[in-house]
N, C-alpha and C positions, 0 to 999 in steps of 0.2 A: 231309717228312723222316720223320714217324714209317712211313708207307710203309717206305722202306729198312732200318731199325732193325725193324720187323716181317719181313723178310725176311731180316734176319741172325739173328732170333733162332727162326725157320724153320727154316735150314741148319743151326744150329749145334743145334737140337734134331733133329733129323729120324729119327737114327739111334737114337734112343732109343725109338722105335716098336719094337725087340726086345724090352724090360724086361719084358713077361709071358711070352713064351714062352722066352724063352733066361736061362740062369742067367749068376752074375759069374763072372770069372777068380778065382782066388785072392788076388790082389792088384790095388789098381786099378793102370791103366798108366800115370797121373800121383803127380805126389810133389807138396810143398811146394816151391814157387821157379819154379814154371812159369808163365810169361810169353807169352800169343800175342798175336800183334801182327794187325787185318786194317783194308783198306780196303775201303768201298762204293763202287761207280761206277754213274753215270748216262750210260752208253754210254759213252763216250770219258771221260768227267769224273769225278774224286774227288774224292764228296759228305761222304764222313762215316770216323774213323778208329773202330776198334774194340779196346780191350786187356783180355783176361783175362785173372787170374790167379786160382792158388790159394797162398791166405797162412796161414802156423801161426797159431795163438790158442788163449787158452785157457779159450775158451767152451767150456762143457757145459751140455747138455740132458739129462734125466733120465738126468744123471750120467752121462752117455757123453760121451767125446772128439770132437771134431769139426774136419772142414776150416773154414776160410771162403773160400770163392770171390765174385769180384771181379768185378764187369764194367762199364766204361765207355767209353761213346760219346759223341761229339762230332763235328759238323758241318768242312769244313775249306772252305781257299778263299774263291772268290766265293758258295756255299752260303752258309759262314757269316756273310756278312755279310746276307744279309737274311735266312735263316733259321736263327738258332742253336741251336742241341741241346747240350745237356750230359745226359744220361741216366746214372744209377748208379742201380746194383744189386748187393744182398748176397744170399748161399744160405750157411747152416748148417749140412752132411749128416752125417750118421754118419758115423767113417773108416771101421766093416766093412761095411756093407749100403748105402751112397752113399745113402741117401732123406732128402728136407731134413726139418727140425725149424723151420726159421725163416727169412723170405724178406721181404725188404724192398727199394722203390724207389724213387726222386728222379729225376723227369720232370720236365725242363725245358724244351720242345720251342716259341719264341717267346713268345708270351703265354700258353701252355698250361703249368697246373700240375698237379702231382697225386704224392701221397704215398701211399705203402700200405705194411701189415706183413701175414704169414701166418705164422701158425704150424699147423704141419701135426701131427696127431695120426694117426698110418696105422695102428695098432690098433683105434681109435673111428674111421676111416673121416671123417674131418671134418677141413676148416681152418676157420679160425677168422681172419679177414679187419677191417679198419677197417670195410666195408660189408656185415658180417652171418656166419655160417657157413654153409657150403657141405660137403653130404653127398657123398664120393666113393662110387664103385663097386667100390672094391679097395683092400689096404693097397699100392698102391703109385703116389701121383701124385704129381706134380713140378712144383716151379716151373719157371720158361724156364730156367733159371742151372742148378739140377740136373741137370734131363735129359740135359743135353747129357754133362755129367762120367759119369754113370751110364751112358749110353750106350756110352763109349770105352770102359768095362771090361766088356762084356757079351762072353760067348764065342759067339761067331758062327765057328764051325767049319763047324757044317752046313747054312750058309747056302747057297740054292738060289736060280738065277736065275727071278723070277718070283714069289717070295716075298712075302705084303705080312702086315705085322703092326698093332700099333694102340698108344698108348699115353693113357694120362691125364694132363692138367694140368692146373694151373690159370693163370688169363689173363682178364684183363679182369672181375672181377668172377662169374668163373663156370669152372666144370668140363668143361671140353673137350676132343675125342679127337683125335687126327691118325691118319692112315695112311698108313705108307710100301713101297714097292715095291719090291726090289732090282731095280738095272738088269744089272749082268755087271762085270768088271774092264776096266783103262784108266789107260794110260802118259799124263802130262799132264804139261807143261810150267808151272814154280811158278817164285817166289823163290826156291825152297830148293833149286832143279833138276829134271831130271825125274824123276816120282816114281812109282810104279806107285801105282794109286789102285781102292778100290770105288766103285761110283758107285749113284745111289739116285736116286728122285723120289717126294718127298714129296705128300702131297695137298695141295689148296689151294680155298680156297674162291673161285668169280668174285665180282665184285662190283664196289664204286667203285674197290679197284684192281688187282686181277686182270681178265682178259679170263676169257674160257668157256672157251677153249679151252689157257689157259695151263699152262704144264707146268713145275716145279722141279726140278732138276735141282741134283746134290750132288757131288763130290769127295771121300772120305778116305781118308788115307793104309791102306797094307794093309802097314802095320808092327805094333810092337809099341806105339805112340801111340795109332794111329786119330784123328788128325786132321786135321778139313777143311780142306781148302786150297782148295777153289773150290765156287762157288753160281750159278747163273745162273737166270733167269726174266722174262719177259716180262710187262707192266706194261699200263695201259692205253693208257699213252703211253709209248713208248721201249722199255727194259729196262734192267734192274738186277743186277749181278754182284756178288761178294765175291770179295776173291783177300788168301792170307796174305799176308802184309810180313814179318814175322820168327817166330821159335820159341826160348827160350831155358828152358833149365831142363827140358828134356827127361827124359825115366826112360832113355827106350833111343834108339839112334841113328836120324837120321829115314829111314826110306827102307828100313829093313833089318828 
């Protein structure tokens, strides 16, 4: 299961490999009340449901206002019965510059436990982790839960097919880069209807569960959201997709 749940939290970062070379919009293109809904599938079958959100609060970090974003996962089905996931996770970001201040998680995946907090300092280049600090390469790296929000508000105007950029995060204990590739634009068939979409592929390492040759493949809307509606990738056994379910609490209309 943590397979799949590594694979949504892939797609749902992928696009944020722009955050060094492309500047934000003026405003992010999410508000407070926004609710995505997504499932994972293992071929034909839905493994695990996915919901974010972004929630007011009135946490502050060196005295700056902040979002909190929300993500939890869960197993669904025959899955859940022999193997249960409940996964949550919180991000802290600045409202003007989206970069997290504070990132915390609760991994529940069968008999597998594991808790962690980061607090991110992107001036001093350091988070500050349950299992030690970690020196970044730039003021600007992200947990899984940020990048993704940060991503949506990136102005990618002069985005060219063929493009690959790089970003920092942190993940597992340690400081590492992804890189994404734009693929070209593509009309897809959603929940939400057909939708005109950018499409990407992120990099991926092979391993125990990618193949060599495996390729990710991303969906996002080419509205004024920018959000993913599908993810596809190939596994060492099977493949694994993501496709939205719903969208509620929208900034602008989806599709437009």
């Amino acid at each position: 299961m943590r397979t799949w749940i590594l694979v949504l939290v892939l797609a749902l970062n992928s696009l944020s490999s722009f955050a060094q070379e492309l500047p934000l919009k003026k405003e992010p293109v999410f508000k407070e009340g926004e609710v995505l809904k997504y499932k994972l599938k293992y071929g034909f079958l839905t493994a695990a449901e996915a919901t974010l959100k972004v929630q007011a609060t009135d946490m502050k970090f060196d005295n700056k206002p902040t979002y909190r974003l929300v993500v939890d996962a869960e197993t669904s089905g025959t899955f859940d019965i022999f193997y249960k996931v409940r996964d949550h996770y919180d991000s802290f970001i600045d409202k003007t510059d989206l970069t997290p201040y504070f990132y915390q998680e609760n991994i529940r995946e069968a008999s597998y436990r594991r808790q962690d907090k980061a607090r991110f300092s992107q001036d001093a280049k350091k988070v500050v982790a349950n299992r030690g600090t970690f020196t970044t390469p730039t003021t600007q790296t992200f947990d899984l839960v940020s990048a993704y929000y940060f991503a949506r508000s990136l102005d990618i105007a002069g985005l060219k097919i063929g493009d690959k950029f790089k970003l920092n995060y942190f993940l597992g204990d340690e400081i590492s880069q992804l890189e994404i590739q734009y693929i070209g634009k593509e009309v897809i068939k959603t929940k939400l209807g057909s939708i005109r979409c950018l499409k990407f592929s992120p990099s991926i390492k092979p391993g125990r569960i990618f193949k060599k040759d495996s390729k990710l493949y991303l969906w996002i809307t080419d509205d004024g959201n920018r959000v993913p509606v599908k993810a596809e990738v190939e596994i060492l056994v099977g493949s694994v997709s993501l496709e939205i379910k719903s969208a509620e609490g929208l900034k602008y209309p989806i599709g437009q």
